[in-house]
C-alpha positions in Angstrom: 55.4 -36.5 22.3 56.2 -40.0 21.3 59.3 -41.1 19.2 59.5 -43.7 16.6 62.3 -45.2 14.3 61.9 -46.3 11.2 63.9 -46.6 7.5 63.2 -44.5 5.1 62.5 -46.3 1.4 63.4 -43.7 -0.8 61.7 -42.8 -4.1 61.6 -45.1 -7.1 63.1 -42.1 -9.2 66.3 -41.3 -6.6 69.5 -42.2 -7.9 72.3 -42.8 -5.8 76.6 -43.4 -5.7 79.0 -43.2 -3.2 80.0 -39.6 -4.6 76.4 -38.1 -4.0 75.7 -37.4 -0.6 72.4 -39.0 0.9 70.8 -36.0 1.6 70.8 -34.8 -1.9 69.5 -37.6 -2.9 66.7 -37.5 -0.4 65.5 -34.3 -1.9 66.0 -34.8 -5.4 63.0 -33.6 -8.0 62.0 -34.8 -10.8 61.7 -33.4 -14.2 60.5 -29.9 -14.7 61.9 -29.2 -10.7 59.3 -31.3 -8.9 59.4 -32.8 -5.5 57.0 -34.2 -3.2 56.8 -36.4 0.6 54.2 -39.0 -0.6 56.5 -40.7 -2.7 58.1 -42.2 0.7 57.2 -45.2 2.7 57.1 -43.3 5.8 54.3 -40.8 4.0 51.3 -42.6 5.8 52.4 -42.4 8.8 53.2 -38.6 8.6 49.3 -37.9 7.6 48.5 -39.1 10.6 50.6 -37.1 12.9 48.8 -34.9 14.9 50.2 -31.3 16.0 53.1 -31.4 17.5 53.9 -35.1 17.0 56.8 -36.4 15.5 58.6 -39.1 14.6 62.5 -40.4 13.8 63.6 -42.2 10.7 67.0 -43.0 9.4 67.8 -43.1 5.3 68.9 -46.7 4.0 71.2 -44.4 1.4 74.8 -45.4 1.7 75.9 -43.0 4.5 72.4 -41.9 5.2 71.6 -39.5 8.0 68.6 -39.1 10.4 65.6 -37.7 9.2 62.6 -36.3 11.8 59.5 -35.5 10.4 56.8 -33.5 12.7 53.6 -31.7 12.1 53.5 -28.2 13.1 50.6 -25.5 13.5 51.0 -23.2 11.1 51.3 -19.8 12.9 50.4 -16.7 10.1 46.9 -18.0 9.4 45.1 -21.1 9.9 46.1 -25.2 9.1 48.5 -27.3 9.6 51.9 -28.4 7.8 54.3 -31.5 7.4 57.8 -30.6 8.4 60.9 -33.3 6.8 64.2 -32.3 8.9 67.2 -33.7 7.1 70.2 -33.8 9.3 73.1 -32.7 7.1 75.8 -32.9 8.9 75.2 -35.5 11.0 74.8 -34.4 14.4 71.7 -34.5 15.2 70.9 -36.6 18.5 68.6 -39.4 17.7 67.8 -39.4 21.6 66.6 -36.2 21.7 66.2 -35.6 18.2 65.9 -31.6 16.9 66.6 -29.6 13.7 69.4 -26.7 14.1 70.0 -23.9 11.6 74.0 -25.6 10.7 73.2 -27.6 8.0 69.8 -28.9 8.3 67.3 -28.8 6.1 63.1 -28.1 6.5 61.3 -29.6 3.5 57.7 -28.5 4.3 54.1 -29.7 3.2 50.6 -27.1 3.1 47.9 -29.7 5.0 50.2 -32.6 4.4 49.2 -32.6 0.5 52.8 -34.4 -0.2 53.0 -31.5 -2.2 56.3 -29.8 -1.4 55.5 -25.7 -0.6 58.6 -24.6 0.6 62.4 -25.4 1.7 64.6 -24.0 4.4 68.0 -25.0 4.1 70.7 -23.4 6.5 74.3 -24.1 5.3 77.5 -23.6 7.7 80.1 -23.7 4.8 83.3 -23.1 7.5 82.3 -26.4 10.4 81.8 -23.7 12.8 78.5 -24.7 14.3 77.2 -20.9 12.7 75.2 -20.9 9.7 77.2 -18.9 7.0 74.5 -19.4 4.1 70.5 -19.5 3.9 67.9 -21.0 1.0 64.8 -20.2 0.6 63.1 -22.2 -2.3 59.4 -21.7 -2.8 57.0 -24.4 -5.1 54.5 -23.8 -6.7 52.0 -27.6 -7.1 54.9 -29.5 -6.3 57.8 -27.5 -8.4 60.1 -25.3 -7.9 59.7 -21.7 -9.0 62.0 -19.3 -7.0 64.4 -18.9 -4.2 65.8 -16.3 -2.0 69.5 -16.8 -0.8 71.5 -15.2 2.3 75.1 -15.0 2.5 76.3 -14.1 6.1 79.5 -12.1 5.5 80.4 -11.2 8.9 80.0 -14.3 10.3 77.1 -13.3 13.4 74.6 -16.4 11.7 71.6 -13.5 11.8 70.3 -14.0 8.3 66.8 -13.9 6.9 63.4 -14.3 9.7 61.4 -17.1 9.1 57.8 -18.0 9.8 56.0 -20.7 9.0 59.5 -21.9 7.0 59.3 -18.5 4.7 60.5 -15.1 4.8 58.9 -12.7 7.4 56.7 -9.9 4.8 55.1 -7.4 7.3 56.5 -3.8 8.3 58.1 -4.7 11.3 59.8 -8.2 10.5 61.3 -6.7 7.4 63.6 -4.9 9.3 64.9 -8.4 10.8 66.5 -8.9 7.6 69.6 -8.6 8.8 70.9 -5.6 6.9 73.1 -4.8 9.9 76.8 -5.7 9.2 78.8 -7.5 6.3 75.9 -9.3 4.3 74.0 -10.2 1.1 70.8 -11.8 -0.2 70.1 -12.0 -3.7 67.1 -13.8 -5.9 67.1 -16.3 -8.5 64.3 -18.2 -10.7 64.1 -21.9 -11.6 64.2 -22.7 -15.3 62.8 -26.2 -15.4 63.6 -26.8 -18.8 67.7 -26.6 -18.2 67.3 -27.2 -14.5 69.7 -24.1 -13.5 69.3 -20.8 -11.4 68.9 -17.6 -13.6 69.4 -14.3 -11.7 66.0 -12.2 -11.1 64.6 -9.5 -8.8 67.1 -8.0 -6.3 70.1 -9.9 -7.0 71.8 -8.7 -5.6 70.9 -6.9 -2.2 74.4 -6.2 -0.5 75.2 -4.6 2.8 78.8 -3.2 3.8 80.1 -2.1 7.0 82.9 0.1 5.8 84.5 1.1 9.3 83.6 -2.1 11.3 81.2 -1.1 14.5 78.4 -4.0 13.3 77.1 -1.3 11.0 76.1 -0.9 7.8 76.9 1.9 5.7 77.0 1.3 2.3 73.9 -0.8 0.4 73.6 -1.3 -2.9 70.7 -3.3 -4.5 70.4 -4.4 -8.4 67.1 -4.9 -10.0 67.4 -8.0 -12.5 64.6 -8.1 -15.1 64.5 -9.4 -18.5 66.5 -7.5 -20.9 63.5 -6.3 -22.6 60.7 -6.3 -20.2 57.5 -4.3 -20.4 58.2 -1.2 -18.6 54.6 -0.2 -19.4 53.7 -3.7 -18.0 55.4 -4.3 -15.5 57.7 -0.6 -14.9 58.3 -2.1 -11.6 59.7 -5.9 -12.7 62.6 -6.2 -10.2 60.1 -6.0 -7.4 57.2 -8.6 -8.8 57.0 -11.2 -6.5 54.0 -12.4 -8.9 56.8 -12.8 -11.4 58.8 -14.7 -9.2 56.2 -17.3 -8.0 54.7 -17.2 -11.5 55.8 -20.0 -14.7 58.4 -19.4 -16.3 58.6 -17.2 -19.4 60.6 -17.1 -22.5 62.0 -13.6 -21.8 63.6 -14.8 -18.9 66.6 -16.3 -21.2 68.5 -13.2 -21.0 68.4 -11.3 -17.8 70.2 -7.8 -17.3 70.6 -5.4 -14.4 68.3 -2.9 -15.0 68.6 -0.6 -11.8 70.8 0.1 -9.2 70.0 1.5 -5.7 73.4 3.0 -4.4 72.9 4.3 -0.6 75.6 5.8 1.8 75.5 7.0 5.3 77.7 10.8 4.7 77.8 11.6 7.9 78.6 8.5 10.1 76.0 7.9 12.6 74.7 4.5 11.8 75.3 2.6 14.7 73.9 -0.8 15.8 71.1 1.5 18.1 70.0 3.4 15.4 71.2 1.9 12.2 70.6 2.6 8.5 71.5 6.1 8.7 72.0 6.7 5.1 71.6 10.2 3.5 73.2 10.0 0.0 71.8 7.6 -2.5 72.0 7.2 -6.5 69.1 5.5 -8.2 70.7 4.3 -11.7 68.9 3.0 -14.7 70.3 0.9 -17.5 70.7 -2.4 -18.8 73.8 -4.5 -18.2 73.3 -8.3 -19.2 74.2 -10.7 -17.0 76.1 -12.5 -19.3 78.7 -9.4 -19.6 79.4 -10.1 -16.0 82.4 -11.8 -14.6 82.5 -13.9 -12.1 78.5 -14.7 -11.0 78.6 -18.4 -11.5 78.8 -19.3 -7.7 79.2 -23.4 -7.4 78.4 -24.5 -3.9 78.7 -28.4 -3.3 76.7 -28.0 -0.1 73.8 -26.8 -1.8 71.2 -28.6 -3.2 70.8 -29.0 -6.9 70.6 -26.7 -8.7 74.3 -26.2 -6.9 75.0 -23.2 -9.0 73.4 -19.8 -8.8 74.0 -16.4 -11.0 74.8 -13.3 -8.6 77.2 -10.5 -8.6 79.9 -11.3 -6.0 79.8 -9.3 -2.6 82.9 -8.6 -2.8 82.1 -6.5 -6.6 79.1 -5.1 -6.2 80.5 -1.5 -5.2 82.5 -1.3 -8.3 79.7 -2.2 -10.1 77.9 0.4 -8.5 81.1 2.7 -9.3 81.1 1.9 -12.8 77.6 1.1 -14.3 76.9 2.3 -17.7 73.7 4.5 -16.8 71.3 6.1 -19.1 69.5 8.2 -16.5 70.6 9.2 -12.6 68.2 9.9 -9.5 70.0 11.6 -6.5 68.0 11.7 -3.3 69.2 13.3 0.1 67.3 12.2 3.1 66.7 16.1 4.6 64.4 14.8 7.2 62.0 12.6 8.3 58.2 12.6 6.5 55.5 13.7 9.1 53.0 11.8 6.3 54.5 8.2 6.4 55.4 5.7 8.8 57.9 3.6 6.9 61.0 3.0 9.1 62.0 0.7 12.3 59.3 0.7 14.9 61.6 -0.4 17.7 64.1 2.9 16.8 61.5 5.8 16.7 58.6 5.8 16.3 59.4 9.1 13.5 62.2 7.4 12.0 62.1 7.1 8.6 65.1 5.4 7.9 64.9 2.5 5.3 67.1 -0.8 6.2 67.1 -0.7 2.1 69.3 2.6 1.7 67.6 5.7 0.3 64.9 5.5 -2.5 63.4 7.8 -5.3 60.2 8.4 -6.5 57.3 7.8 -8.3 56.5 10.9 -8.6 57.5 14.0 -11.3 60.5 12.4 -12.9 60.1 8.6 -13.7 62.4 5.8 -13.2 61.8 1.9 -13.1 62.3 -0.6 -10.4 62.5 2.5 -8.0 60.9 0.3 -5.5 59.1 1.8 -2.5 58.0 2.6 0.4 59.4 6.2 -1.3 59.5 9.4 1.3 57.3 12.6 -0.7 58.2 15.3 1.8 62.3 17.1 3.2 63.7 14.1 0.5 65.8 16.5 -1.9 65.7 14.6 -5.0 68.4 15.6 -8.3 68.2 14.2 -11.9 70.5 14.0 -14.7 68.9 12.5 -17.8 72.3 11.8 -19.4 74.1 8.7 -19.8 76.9 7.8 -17.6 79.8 5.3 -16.0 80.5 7.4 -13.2 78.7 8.6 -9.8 80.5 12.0 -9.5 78.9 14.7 -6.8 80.3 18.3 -5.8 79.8 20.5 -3.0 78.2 24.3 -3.6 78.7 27.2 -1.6 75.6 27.7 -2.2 73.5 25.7 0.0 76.6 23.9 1.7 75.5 20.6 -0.2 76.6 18.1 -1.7 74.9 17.6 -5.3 75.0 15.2 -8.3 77.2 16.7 -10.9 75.4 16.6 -13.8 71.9 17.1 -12.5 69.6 19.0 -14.8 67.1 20.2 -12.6 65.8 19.0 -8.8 63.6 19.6 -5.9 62.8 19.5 -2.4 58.9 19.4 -1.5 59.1 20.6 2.2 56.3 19.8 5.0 55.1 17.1 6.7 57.4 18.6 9.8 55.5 17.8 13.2 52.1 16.9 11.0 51.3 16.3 7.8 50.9 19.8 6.0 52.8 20.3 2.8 55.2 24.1 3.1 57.0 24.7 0.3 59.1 23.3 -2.1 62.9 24.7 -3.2 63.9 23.9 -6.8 67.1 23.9 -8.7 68.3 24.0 -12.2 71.6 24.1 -14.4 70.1 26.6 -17.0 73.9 26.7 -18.5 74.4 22.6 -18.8 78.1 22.7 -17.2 77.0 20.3 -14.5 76.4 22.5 -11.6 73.5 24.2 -10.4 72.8 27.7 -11.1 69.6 29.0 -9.9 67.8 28.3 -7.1 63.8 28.6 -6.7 61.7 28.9 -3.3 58.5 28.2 -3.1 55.7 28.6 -0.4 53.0 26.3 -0.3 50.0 27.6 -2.4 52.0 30.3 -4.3 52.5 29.8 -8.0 55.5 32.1 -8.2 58.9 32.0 -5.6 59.2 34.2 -3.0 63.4 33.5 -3.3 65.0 33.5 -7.0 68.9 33.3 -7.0 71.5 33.1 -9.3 74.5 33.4 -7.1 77.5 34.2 -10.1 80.5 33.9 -7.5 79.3 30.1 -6.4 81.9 28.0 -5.6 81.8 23.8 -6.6 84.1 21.7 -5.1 84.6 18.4 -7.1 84.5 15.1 -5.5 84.3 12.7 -8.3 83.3 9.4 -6.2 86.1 10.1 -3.8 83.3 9.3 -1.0 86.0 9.5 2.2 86.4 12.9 1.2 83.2 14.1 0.5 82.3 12.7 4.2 84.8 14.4 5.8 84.1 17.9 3.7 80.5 17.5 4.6 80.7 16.8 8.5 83.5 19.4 8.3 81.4 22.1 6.9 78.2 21.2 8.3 78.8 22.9 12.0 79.7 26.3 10.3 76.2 26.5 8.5 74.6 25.3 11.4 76.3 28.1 13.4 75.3 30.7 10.6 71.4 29.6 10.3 71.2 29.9 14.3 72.9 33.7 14.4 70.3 34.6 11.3 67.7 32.9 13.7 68.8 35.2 16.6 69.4 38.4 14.5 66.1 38.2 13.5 64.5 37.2 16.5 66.3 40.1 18.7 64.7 43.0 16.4 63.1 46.1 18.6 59.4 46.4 17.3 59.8 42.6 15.5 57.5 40.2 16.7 58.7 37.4 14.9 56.7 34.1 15.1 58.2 30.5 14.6 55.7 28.3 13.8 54.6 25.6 16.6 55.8 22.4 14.4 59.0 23.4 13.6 59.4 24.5 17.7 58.7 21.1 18.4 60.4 19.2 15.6 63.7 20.3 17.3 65.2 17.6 19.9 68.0 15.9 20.7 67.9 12.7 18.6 68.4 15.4 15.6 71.5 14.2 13.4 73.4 17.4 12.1 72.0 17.5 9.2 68.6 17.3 10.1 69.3 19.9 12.6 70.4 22.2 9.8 67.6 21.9 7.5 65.1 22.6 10.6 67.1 26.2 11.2 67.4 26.7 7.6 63.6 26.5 6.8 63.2 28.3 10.4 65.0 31.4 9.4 63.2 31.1 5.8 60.1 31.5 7.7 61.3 34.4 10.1 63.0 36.3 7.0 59.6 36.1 5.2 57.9 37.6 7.9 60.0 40.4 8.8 60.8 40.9 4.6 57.0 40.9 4.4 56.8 43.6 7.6 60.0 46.1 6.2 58.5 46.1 2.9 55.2 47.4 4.3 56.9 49.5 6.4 59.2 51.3 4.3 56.9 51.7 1.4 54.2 53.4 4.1 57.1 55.4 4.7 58.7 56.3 1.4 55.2 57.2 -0.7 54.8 60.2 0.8 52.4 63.4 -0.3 54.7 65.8 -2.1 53.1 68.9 0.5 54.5 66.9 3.6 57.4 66.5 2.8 57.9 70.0 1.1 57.0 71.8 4.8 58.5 69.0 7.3 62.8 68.1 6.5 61.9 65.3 8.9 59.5 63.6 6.5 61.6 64.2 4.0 64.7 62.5 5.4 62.8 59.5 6.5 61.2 59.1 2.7 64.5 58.6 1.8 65.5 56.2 3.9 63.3 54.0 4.1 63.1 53.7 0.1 67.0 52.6 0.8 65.5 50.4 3.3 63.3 49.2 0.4 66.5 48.5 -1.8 68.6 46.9 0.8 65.8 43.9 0.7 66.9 42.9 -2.5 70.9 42.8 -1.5 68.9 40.6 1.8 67.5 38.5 -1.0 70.8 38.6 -2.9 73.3 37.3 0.0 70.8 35.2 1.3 70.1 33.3 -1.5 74.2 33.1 -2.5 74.6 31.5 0.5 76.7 34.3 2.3 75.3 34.1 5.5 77.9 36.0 7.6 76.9 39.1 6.1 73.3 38.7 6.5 72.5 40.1 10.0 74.4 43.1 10.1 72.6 44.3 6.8 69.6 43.3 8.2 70.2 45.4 11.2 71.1 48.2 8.9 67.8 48.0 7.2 65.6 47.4 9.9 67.2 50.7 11.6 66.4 52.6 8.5 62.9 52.5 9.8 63.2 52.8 13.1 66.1 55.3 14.3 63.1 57.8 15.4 63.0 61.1 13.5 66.3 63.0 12.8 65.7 66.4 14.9 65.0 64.2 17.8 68.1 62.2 17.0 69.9 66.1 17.2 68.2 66.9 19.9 69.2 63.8 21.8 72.9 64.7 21.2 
């Protein structure tokens, strides 16, 4: 491809001093955020590049920088583009002339209209050669509208993926955001009229790794909206990328957080193989306005103009996630993966329905704006307290051995989707007493409009955690292996019953492998020994009723009869202290009752037990 120098003339309108550097004047717009190519001398001779040509040119502003400018194919679609490179920093080699992601920027033109579509700037703030910051500014017929910002906080230079000079939008290039790590992106929207940045949309979207292995393990992302948006409208605002491209509005003067997505990974295992392991996340919903904020006015002089955005600081946003004034608190626990979706990372697992954006809540049953999505239906336990708040405070029940939102009103887990996409059951919870802990627990089999489990364990234990979340981390991980070890010796008690054919169904068989985390392995043997206690409930209670409704002449004229009337009717009783332990939690003392029982009905008769000794 051929090469050709030239000086740039630059537009009538561009002002310029010794204080401003060349490139921002290059790239300044005009009133009401507008910027276009064809105001430049070297525009003609751009149109009639053809793909993959490209020439040099070198600004005749004081201090001016090279400049290449290059047609490209665009590669999502059809057509072609006009790409303006401005050298930034000045080291770009005019004998082999090339943009680099350290300070350059990609002004780009749809068809070489002159319109400007779209700008790329990559910023390396520290003179390290490695991009620390990333703008993405979209036009709309010339003017600016929105732009998406990266701030690299562990200095790797993986930001945002780009195609065709804008942000990757498809399932698998989503997870190339680079959610891995120290890191933060955030949105902002162009008022033309002041010509400033006003925070919108996820602003921000910040990613911690708390323990250092490349990681992420804490995510928090705020929804910005208008402080009194349409929730009828619009009930997803924070997410409207129509409202980002789109004019802007009136409303848009005051804008207020008005959810927070709060995710955690409990139980450690997010690694940079398989990362985003979080289980724990709060969905919060209020309306702090911006303006309340300290701190979010972030001046950066090697940005273009506007040079100042509006965004909560990385290093803040978890004590604004600590401390927000909520009127209404989701709590979702990822149990296990949804047999019914495909949302997660392709290139982990192919079942892996781990979100890069932390753990969501639903549309469904208890509304909440700017949830977001893609939202998991099935094994996603899901707890709601419809009081307002300024703290994130969980507890761990004896119960279930899990960690709950204190507070919570009601919740509930719909189970299925395990190895196919059948719906099971579902397992509800409530605090009928309001003191902030759950009281009574209801399961439910798919189908059935009653539960087949009702407990109201009176001797639970809570264990408060406040938002102490190194504790209730190592509580959890602590206590997990014991309920694992308790679920697989009800498993085997049940299992290893004379005369029992008990029959575990084919997808939860096959669900169990080795890339199971703990927890997931522990819901798995739960709902396996719900399914095996069922059965062999459903079997005893057949059994000893057959047994215990005798005819009054049978068992007046045979003792034997007689005798075993009466025990199985105890072995008709003893299913309700099964039911009772069972659904307190108190697992230990589970199997031997259940032995008990079970022998009640088959000990053979009681002369043949004398006669045996």
């Amino acid at each position: 491809m051929g090469i050709a120098l030239l000086v740039s003339c630059m537009p009538a309108i561009a002002v310029c001093s010794d204080e401003t550097p060349w490139w921002i004047v290059e790239t300044a717009m005009r009133s009401e955020g507008e910027l276009r190519m064809d105001g430049h001398s070297w525009w003609s001779r751009a149109q009639a590049l053809a793909v993959g040509e490209q020439f040099l040119i070198k600004s005749e502003l004081p201090h001016g920088g090279w400049m290449l400018v290059r047609r490209e194919a665009v590669t999502r679609g059809s057509g072609t583009m006009i790409v303006w490179i401005l050298d930034d920093d000045g080291d770009m080699d005019p004998n082999e002339p090339r943009g680099d992601r350290d300070s350059d920027c990609y002004v780009v033109s749809d068809e070489g209209s002159g319109a400007v579509d779209q700008m790329v700037d990559w910023i390396d703030l520290d003179g390290d050669q490695v991009p620390d910051r990333m703008e993405m500014r979209y036009f709309r017929e010339s003017r600016l509208r929105t732009a998406i910002f990266m701030e690299d906080h562990d200095d790797d230079g993986v930001m945002q993926p780009v195609t065709d000079y804008r942000r990757k939008i498809n399932h698998l290039t989503s997870f190339l955001i680079d959610a891995y790590g120290n890191n933060m992106y955030f949105h902002q929207k162009y008022d033309p009229e002041k010509g400033v940045w006003i925070p919108i949309s996820e602003c921000p979207f910040a990613f911690h790794d708390t323990d250092g292995d490349g990681a992420s393990e804490v995510v928090l992302r705020f929804a910005t909206t208008p402080i009194n948006f349409d929730v009828v409208e619009l009930p997803d605002y924070g997410n409207s990328w129509r409202r980002m491209l789109g004019p802007w509005l009136p409303e848009m003067e005051r804008m207020a957080v008005a959810n927070i997505r709060y995710s955690f990974d409990i139980d450690n295992l997010s690694t940079r193989e398989r990362p985003t392991h979080y289980e724990m996340g709060f969905n919060l919903l209020g309306r702090l306005p911006y303006s309340e904020i300290e701190g979010v006015h972030d001046m950066q002089p090697l940005s273009r103009p506007p040079q100042t955005t509006v965004h909560i600081p990385f290093n803040r946003t978890c004590e604004l996630g600590n401390s927000y004034a909520a009127r209404a608190t989701g709590f979702s626990w990822h149990e296990f993966a949804d047999g019914s979706i495909a949302i997660g990372d392709p290139r982990v697992d192919q079942d892996w329905d781990r979100r890069w954006e932390g753990v969501f809540w639903t549309w469904n049953r208890i509304f909440m704006d700017n949830t977001g999505g893609p939202n998991q239906t099935f094994n996603m336990r899901r707890e709601y307290n419809p009081s307002p708040t300024t703290s994130r405070e969980v507890y761990y029940s004896s119960v279930d051995g899990r960690l709950h939102l204190k507070g919570a009103r009601e919740g509930f887990t719909r189970l299925g989707a395990i190895g196919g996409r059948e719906p099971l059951g579902e397992v509800r919870t409530f605090d009928t007493d309001r003191n902030g802990y759950f009281d009574r627990w209801e399961y439910y089999v798919e189908g059935e409009g009653w539960p087949w489990l009702v407990a109201e364990p009176h001797n639970a234990v809570h264990e408060d955690f406040g938002d102490d979340w190194s504790a209730m981390a190592e509580h959890y991980n602590t206590t997990l292996p014991r309920w694992i070890a308790q679920w697989k010796k009800l498993i085997s008690t049940l299992k290893d019953l004379d005369d029992f054919q008990a029959v575990i169904p084919t997808h939860l068989k096959e669900a169990q492998n080795n890339n199971l985390s703990p927890g997931e392995q522990r819901y798995l043997l739960e709902h396996t020994a719900y399914v095996l206690y069922r059965q062999w409930r459903a079997e005893t209670h057949r059994q000893s009723l057959e047994q215990a409704d005798t005819k009054m002449n049978e068992i007046f004229s045979d003792m034997d009869k007689r005798v075993q009337m009466q025990e199985a009717w105890k072995a008709a009783t003893l299913l309700t202290h099964c039911d009772r332990l069972l659904g307190a939690g108190e697992l230990d003392a589970l199997p031997p009752l259940i032995r008990e029982t079970w022998q009640l009905l088959h000990r053979g008769s009681p002369s043949e037990n004398h006669d045996e000794k």
